[in-house]
C-alpha positions in Angstrom: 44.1 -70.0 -129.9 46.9 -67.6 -129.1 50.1 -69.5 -128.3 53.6 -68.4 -128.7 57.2 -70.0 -130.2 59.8 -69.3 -127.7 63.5 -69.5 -129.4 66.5 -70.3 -127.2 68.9 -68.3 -129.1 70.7 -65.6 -126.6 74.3 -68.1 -127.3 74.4 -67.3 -131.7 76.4 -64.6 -130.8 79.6 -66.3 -129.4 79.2 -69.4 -132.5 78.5 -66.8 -135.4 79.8 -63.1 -134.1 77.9 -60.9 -136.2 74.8 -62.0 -137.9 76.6 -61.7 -141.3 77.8 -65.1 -140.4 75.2 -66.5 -139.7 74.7 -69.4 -141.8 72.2 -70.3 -144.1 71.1 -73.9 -144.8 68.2 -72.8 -147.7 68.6 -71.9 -151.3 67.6 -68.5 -150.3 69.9 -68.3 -147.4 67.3 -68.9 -144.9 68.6 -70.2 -141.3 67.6 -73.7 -139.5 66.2 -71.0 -137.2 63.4 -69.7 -139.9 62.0 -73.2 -141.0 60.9 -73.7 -137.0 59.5 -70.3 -137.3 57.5 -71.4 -140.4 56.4 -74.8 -139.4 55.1 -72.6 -136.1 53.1 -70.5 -138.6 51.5 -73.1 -140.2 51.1 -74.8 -137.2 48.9 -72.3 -135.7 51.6 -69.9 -133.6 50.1 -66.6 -133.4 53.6 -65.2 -131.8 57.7 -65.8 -131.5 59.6 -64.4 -129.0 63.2 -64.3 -129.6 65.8 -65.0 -126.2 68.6 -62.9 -127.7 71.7 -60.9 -126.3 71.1 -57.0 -126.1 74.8 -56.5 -127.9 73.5 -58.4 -131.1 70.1 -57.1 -131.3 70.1 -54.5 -134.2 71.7 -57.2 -135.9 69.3 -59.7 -135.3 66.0 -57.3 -136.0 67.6 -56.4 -139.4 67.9 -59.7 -140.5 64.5 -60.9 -139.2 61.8 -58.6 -139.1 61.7 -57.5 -142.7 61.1 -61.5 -143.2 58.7 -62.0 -140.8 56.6 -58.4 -140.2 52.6 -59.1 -141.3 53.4 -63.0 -141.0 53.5 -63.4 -137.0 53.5 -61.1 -134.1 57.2 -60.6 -132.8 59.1 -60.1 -129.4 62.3 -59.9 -128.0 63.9 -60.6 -124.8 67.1 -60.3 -123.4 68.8 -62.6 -121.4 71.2 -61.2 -119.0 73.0 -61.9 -115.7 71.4 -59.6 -113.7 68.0 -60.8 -114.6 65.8 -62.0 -111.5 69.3 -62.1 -109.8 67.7 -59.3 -106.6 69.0 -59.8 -103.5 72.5 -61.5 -104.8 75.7 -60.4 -105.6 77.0 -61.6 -108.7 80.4 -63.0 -108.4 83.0 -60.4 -110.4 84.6 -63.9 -112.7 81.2 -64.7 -113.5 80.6 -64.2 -117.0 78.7 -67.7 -118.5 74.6 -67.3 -118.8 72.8 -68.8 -116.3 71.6 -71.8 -118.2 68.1 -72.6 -120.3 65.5 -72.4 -117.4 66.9 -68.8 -116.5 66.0 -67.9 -120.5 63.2 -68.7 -120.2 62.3 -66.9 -117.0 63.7 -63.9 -118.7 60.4 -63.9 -121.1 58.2 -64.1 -117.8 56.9 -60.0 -118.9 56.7 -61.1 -122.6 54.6 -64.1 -122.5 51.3 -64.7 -121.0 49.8 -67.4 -123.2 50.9 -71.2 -123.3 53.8 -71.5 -125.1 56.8 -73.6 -126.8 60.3 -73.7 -126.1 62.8 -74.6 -129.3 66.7 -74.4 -129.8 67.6 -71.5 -132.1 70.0 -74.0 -134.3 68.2 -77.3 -134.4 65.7 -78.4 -137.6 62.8 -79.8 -135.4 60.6 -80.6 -138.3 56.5 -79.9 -139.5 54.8 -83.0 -137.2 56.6 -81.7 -134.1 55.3 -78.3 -134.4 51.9 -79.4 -134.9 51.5 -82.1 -132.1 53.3 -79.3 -129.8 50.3 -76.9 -130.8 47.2 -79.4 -130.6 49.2 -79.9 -126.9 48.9 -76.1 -125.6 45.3 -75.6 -127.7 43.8 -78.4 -125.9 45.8 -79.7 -123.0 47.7 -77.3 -121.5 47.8 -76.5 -118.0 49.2 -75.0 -114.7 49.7 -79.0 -113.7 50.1 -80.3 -117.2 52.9 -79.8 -119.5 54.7 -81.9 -122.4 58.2 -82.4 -124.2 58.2 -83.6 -127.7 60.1 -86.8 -127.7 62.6 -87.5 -130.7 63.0 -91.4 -131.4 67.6 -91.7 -131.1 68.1 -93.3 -134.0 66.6 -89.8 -135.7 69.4 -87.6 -134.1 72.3 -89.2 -134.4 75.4 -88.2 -136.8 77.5 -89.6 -139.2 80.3 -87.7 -138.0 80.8 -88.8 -134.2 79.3 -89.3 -131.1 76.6 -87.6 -129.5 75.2 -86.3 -126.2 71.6 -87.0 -125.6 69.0 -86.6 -122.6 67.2 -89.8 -122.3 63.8 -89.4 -121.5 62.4 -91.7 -118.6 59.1 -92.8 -119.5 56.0 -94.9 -117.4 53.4 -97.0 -118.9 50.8 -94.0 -119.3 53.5 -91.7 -121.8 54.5 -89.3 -119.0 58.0 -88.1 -117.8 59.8 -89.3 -115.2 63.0 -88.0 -115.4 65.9 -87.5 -118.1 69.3 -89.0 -118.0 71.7 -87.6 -119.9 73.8 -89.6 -121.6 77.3 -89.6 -123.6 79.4 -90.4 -126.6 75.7 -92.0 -128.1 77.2 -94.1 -131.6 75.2 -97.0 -133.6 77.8 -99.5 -134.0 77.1 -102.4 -135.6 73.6 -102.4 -135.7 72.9 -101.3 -131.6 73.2 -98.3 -130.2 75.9 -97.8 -127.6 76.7 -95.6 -124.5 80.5 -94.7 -123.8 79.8 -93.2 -120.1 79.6 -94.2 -116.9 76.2 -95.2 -116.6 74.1 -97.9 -117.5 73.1 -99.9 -119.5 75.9 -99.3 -122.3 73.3 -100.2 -124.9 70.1 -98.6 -125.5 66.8 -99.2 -127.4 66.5 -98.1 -131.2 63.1 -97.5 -129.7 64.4 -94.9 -127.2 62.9 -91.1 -127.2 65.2 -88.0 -126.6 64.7 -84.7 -125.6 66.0 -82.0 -128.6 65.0 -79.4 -125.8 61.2 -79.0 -127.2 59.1 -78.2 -124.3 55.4 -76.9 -124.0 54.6 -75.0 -121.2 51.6 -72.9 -119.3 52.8 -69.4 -118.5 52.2 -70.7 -114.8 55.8 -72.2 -115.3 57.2 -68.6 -114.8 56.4 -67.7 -110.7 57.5 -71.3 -110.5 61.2 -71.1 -112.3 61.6 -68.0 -110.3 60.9 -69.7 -106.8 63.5 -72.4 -108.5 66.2 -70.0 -109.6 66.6 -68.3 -106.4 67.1 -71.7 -104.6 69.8 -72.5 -107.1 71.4 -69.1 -106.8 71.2 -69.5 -102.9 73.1 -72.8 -103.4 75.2 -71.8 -106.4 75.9 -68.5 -107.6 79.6 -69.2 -106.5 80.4 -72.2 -108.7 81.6 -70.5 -112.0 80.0 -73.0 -114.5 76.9 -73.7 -112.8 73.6 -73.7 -114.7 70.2 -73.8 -113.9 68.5 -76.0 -116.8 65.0 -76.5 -117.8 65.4 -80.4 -116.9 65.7 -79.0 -113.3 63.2 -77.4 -113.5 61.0 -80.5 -114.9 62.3 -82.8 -112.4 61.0 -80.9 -109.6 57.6 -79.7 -111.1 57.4 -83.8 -111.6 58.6 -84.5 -107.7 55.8 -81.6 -106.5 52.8 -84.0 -108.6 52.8 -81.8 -112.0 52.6 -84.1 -115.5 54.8 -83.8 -118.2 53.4 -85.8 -121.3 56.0 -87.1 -123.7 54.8 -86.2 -127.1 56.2 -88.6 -129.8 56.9 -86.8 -133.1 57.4 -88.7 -136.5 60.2 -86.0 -137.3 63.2 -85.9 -138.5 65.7 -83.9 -136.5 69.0 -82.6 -138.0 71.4 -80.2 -136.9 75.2 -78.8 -136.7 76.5 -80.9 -133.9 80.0 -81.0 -136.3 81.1 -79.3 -138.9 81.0 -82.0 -141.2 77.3 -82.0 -140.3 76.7 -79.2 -142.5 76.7 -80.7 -146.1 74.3 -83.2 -144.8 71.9 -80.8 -143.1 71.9 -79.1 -146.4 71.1 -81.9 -148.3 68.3 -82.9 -145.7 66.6 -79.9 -146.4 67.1 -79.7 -150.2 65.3 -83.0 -150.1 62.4 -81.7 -148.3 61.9 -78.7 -150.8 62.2 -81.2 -153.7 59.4 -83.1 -152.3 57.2 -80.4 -151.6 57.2 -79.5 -148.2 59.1 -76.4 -147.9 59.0 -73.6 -150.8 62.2 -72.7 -152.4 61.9 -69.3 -150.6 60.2 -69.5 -147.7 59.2 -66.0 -147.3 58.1 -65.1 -151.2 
């Protein structure tokens, strides 16, 4: 079945500047980026579609496409202000993208088949990509769609706190909202919130969302009919963003079913810079054991 790998990854410009500096994690330089794409492949993605900015792109197709050419088909899309922004005037100061769910409106004319949405710089791990596939091969539709949730104690870092979104769970596995929550630590054996909210302590037991969504391409219409509300309400606050979680929230308000897919992966990624040696090592480990080649694209 045709589905396609959606990468989130329009903000690598302002971390790495050129691509030169973009930082590889494998023993043949390869990104976090490409061992999502290859778990896709294996997985059963027929497609990845790229959310990049147009000012990096012969950059980015350099790098990539002489990996990746006779492996999976390839897209690009660029994410810009002026993107499904008709009928509005774009404030002169603004200058920050429009948030996650606008992204991934911005592929509305590239992607027609169910697909996956991933964060360009996050390790999201084999299992993940293939519960998210079996999901959009078999269940997938215009009233069904799914997150893969991470268990906490699987995302956390050594090196500080961390900012999660809580997934909000019923008895039959489906999502009912997601509360983001801050300065996540494990101190002393439990897991503790420093926020405002409650409770201050959550389960080891609790399931995050690492931004892994699976969607039918009937999500597009609707995030448009979404973004232009949010425009008409706030195109004039300077940092506002219009986020996939919004977008979830309502399409769970309107009736629509958002499965939460438990995954028995790992997830790592560079949330400091200390982080690095460790995500290193992480995936060291996983070549030594056999599930990742050396080079991934030999």
């Amino acid at each position: 079945m045709e589905a396609t790998l959606l990468i989130l990854a329009a903000g690598m410009a302002s971390r790495y500047g050129s691509m030169k500096q973009m930082e590889g994690f494998g023993p043949s330089g390869e990104t976090i980026m490409e061992y999502s794409i290859y778990d896709a492949i294996r997985a059963g993605f027929t497609k990845v579609v790229f959310i990049i900015r147009k000012d990096f792109a012969e950059n980015f197709r350099s790098v990539f496409e002489p990996k990746l050419n006779g492996k999976i088909k390839i897209g690009y899309v660029y994410q810009e202000l002026t993107a499904f922004t008709e009928g509005f005037t774009i404030p002169a100061d603004r200058t920050k993208p429009w948030g996650t769910a606008h992204a991934v409106l911005c592929a509305m004319n590239e992607v027609k088949e169910p697909f996956a949405v991933i964060n360009a710089d996050d390790f999201y791990g084999r299992d993940a990509f293939q519960r998210a596939y079996n999901f959009l091969a078999n269940d997938c539709s215009p009233k069904q769609f799914s997150i893969i949730g991470y268990n906490l104690m699987k995302t956390l870092s050594d090196h500080g706190t961390v900012n999660r979104g809580v997934c909000e769970v019923d008895s039959a596995g489906n999502l009912t909202g997601i509360a983001e929550r801050l300065n996540i630590s494990f101190k002393d054996g439990r897991v503790v919130c420093d926020d405002s909210l409650e409770p201050k302590e959550l389960s080891t037991s609790t399931s995050v969302s690492m931004n892994f969504w699976c969607f039918h391409p009937s999500i597009f219409p609707y995030t448009q009919h979404l973004f232009k509300e949010f425009l008409t309400s706030s195109i004039a606050v300077p940092k506002s963003e219009f986020f996939i979680p919004i977008v979830a929230d309502q399409f769970i308000k309107e009736g629509g079913v958002i499965n939460v897919i438990p995954t028995t992966s790992q997830w790592f990624g560079v949330t400091y810079k200390e982080d690095a040696p460790a995500v290193k090592n992480s995936l060291d480990a996983l070549i030594e054991s056999g599930e990742y080649p050396t080079a991934l694209w030999n």
